[in-house]
C-alpha positions as CSV (number, residue, x, y, z in Angstrom):
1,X,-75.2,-44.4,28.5
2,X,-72.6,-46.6,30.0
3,X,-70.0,-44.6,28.9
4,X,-71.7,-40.8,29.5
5,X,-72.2,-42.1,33.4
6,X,-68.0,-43.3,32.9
7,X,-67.0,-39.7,31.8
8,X,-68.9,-38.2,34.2
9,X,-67.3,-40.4,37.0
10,X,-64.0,-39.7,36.0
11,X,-65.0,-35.7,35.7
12,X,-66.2,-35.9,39.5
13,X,-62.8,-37.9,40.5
14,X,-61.0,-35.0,38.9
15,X,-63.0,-32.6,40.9
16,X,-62.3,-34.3,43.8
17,X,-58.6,-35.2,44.0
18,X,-58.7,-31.3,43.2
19,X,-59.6,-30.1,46.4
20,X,-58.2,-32.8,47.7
21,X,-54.7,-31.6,46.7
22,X,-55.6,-27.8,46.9
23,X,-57.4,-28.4,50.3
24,X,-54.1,-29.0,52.3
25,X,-51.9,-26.1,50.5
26,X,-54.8,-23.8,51.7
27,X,-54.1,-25.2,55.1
28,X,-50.4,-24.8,55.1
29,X,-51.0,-20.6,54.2
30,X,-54.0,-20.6,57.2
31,X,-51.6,-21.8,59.8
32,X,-49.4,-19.1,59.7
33,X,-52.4,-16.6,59.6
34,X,-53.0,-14.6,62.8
35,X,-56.2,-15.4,64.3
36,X,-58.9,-13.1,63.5
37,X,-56.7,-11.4,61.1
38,X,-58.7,-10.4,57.7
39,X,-56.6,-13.0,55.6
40,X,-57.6,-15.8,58.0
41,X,-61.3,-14.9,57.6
42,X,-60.3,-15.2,53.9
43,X,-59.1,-18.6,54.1
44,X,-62.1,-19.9,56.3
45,X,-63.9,-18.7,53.4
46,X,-61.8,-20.6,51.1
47,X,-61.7,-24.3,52.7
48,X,-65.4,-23.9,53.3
49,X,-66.5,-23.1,49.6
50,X,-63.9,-25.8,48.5
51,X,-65.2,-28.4,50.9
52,X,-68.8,-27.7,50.2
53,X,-69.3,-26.3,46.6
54,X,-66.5,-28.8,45.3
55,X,-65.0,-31.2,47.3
56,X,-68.2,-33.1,48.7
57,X,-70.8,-33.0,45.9
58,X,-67.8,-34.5,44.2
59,X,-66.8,-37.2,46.3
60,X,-70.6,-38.2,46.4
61,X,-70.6,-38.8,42.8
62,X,-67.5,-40.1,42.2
63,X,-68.8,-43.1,45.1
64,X,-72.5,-43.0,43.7
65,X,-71.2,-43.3,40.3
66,X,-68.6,-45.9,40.5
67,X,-70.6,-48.1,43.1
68,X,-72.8,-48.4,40.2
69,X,-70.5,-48.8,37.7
70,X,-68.7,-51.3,39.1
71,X,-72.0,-53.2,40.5
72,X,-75.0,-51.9,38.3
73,X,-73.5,-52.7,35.0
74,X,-70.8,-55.8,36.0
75,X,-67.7,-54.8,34.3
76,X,-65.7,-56.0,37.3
77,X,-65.8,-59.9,38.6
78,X,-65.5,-59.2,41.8
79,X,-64.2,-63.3,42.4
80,X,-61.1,-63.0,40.1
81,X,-60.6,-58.6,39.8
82,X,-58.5,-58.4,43.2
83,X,-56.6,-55.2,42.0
84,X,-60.5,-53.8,42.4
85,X,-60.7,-54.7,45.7
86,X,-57.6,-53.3,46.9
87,X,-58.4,-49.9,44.8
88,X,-62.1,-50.0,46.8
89,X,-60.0,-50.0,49.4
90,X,-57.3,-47.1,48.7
91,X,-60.7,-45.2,48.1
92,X,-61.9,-45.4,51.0
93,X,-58.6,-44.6,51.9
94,X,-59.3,-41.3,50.4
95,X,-62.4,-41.1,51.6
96,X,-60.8,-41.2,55.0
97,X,-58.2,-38.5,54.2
98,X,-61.2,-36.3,52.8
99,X,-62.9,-36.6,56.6
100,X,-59.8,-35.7,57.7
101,X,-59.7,-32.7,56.1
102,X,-63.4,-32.1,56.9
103,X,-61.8,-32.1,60.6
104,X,-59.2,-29.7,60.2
105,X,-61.0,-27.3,58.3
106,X,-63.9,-27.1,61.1
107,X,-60.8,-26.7,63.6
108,X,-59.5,-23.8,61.5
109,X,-62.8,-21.9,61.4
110,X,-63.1,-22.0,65.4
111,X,-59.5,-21.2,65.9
112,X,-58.8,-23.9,67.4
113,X,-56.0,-25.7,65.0
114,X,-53.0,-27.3,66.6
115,X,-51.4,-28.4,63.1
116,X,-48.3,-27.5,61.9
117,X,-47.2,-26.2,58.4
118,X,-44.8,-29.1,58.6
119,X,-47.7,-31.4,59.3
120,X,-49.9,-29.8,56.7
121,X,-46.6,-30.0,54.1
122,X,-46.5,-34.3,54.8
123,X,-50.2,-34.3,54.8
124,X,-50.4,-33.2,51.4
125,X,-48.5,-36.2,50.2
126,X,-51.2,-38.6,50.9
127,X,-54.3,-38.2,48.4
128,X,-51.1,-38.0,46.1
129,X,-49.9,-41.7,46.7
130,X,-53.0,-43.0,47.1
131,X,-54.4,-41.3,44.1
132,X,-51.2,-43.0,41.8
133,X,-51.9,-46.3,43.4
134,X,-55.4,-46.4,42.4
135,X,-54.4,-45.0,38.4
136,X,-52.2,-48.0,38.6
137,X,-54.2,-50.1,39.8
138,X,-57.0,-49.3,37.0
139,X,-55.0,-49.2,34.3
140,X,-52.5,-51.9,34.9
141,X,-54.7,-53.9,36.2
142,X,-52.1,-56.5,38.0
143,X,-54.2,-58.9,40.0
C-alpha cells in the first residue's frame, strides 16, 4: 500500500506543478486581453477550471498524501533528515505561490488586474526553482 499511496502522491505533485507552470503563461495571454472582450471571458474560463478542477484537488492531495507519508508511515527521522525540513518548507513555499495565483486569478475575473506581462513572465520562474530545489533535495538527499 505504501508504495500505491507514493505513486499516487507523486501523480498529484505532477498535477499540480502543472497548473502551476501553465497557470502563469495563461496569465501572461489574459493581460493583454481587452476587458470584456470574448477571448478574455475565454481565459476566465480557463484559470478557473485549472484552479478548481486541477490545481486544488491536487495540491490537497499532494499535502494530505505526503503529510502522511512522511508522518504516518516514518520513512523520514525528522531529528537527523534536515534536507526534509527545508523541502517542507520550499513546499509551503509553493503552497504560498499557488495562493498567489489563487489572488490573481480572482483579480482577473473582476477586471481588476494591475499585473504586468513582464511581471507574469518573472512570476512564472518561481514554482520552477522551487520545484528543482525540492527534486534535489529528495533525491540527493544532502543534509
Amino acid at each position: 500500500m505504501y508504495l500505491f499511496l507514493k505513486a499516487i502522491h507523486i501523480i498529484a505533485i505532477i498535477s499540480w506543478m502543472a497548473g502551476l507552470l501553465y497557470l502563469p503563461r495563461l496569465f501572461i495571454y489574459h493581460v493583454s486581453a481587452k476587458k470584456g472582450s470574448d477571448k478574455s471571458e475565454t481565459f476566465k474560463l480557463m484559470e478557473t477550471r485549472l484552479m478548481r478542477v486541477i490545481m486544488n484537488p491536487a495540491m490537497i492531495v499532494s499535502w494530505l498524501l505526503g503529510l502522511y507519508l512522511a508522518f504516518g508511515v516514518p520513512v523520514v527521522d525528522m531529528k537527523t533528515d534536515m534536507w526534509f525540513h527545508i523541502k517542507l518548507l520550499l513546499v509551503l513555499g509553493l503552497t504560498a505561490v499557488h495562493m498567489m495565483m489563487a489572488g490573481f486569478r480572482k483579480k482577473f475575473e473582476n477586471d481588476a488586474n494591475e499585473k504586468s506581462e513582464k511581471y507574469f513572465r518573472i512570476f512564472n520562474e518561481v514554482p520552477t526553482v522551487l520545484m528543482i530545489l525540492i527534486v534535489l533535495l529528495v533525491v540527493m538527499k544532502p543534509f
